[in-house]
N, C-alpha and C positions, 0 to 999 in steps of 0.2 A: 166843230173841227172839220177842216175838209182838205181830203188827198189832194194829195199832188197829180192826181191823173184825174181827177174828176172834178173840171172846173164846172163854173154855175154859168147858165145861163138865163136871161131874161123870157118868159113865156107867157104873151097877154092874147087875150080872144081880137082879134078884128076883122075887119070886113078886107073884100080879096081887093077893092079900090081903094082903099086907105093905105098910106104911101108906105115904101119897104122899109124894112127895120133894115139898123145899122149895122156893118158887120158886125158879126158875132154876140148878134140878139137874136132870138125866134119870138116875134111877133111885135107886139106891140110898148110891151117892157113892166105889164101890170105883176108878175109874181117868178118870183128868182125858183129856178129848179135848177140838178146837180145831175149832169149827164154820165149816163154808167161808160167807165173807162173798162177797157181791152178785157182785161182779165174777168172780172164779175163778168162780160158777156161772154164770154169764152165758157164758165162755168154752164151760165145759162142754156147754151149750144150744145154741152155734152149731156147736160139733163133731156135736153130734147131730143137729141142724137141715141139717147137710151131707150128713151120710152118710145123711138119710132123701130129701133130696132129690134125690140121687144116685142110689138105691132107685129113688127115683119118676119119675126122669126114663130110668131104663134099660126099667121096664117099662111106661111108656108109649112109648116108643118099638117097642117088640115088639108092643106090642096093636097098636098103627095101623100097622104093618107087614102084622101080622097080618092085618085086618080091612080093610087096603088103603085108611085113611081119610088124607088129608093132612096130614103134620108142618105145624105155624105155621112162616112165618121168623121166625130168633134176633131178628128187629126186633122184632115183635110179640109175641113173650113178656114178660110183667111181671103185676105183682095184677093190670090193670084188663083185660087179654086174658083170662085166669081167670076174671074178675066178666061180663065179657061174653057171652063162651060160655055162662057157665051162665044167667045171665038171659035170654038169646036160646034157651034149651031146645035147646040140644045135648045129645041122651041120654049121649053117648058121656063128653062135659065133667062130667056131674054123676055118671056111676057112677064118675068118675076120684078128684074131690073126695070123695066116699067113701070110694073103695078107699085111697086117700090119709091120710083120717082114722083109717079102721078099721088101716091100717098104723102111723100114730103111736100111737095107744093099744096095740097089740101091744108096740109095740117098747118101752115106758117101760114097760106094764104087765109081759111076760116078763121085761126085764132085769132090772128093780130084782125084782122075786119071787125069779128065782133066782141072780141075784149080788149085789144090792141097791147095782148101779153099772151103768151105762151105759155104753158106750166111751168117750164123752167125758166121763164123773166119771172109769172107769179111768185113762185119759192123763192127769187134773189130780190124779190122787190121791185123789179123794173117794167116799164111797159114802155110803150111806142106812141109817140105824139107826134103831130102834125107839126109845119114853121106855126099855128095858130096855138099849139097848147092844147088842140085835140086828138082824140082819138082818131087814126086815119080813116078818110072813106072808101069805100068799097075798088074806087078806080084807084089811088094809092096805095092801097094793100093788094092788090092785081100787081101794081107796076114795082112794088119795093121787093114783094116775093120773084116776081120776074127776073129782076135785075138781082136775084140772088147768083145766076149764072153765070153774066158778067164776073159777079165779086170774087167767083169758085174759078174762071179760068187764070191761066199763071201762075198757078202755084199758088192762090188763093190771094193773090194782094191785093183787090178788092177789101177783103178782110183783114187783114194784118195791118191794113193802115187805115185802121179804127186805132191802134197803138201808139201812133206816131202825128195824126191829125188834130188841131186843137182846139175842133168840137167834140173829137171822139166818133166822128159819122163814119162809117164803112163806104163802099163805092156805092151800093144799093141804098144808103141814105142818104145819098147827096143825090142821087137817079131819083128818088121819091120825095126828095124835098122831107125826110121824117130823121127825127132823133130819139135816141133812145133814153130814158131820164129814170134817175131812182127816185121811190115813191111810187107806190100805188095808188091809181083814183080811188 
């Protein structure tokens, strides 16, 4: 049985001179796979959007432990307490928002390089292939985590039209040449 949002596509190993696949093939055409539609990745993004902010709420709380600077009350934490501190030049606020950043792009850029799945594509079943039906390489997983910022500017439509596209690729997997597919290796 297969959704309405998750069409199949072809996925065979070949060599990078052997001539291009047809539209709306990846690769060479040797084994049909079923690309994850909007929503399943969507799920996947908020499992990983958890456990980084999980990450990031355990070690900020060690640093201003650490450094003996005052936790917010749970009242005043949301975006607009984040947007304040840093506008109002708390040092301590804006090397967070970094350490913060430079940890998201670790964590999409490591996992997808060497499992080419995330905990949260692991738990929904999906991982990240190459147009070959591989796991991506090291310069592909650099450039698709990259171009995550492209897909986050405008109001995220980068990402939203994974929804609407009829491979289901985001802007960052059409900049990496990678798809996202159900079925774990």
């Amino acid at each position: 049985m297969q959704w309405k949002g998750a069409p199949s596509i072809n996925v065979g190993v070949q060599t990078a001179t052997e001539a291009q696949p047809a539209r709306g093939q990846v690769g060479g055409g040797a084994t049909s796979v079923r690309v994850a539609g909007f929503w399943r990745r969507l799920l996947a993004g908020a499992v990983d959007g958890a456990i980084l902010a999980l990450l990031f709420v355990v070690l900020d709380v060690m640093v201003s432990l650490i450094l003996r600077h005052p936790l917010p009350r749970l009242a005043q934490l949301g975006p607009d307490y984040l947007v304040d501190v840093a506008v109002n030049g708390d040092a301590l606020a804006v090397i967070g928002l970094c350490v913060l950043g430079m940890l998201t792009f670790l964590y999409f850029f490591i996992f997808h390089a060497l499992r080419g799945q995330t905990p949260g594509k692991r738990l929904l079943n999906l991982r990240v292939i190459d147009g070959y039906g591989q796991r991506p390489s090291l310069p592909r997983s650099l450039l698709r985590t990259a171009a995550y910022l492209p897909s986050l500017l405008l109001l995220a439509l980068g990402f939203l039209w994974i929804g609407f596209d009829r491979e289901k690729r985001g802007l960052h997997d059409w900049l990496a040449d990678t798809y996202v597919v159900r079925g774990a290796a």
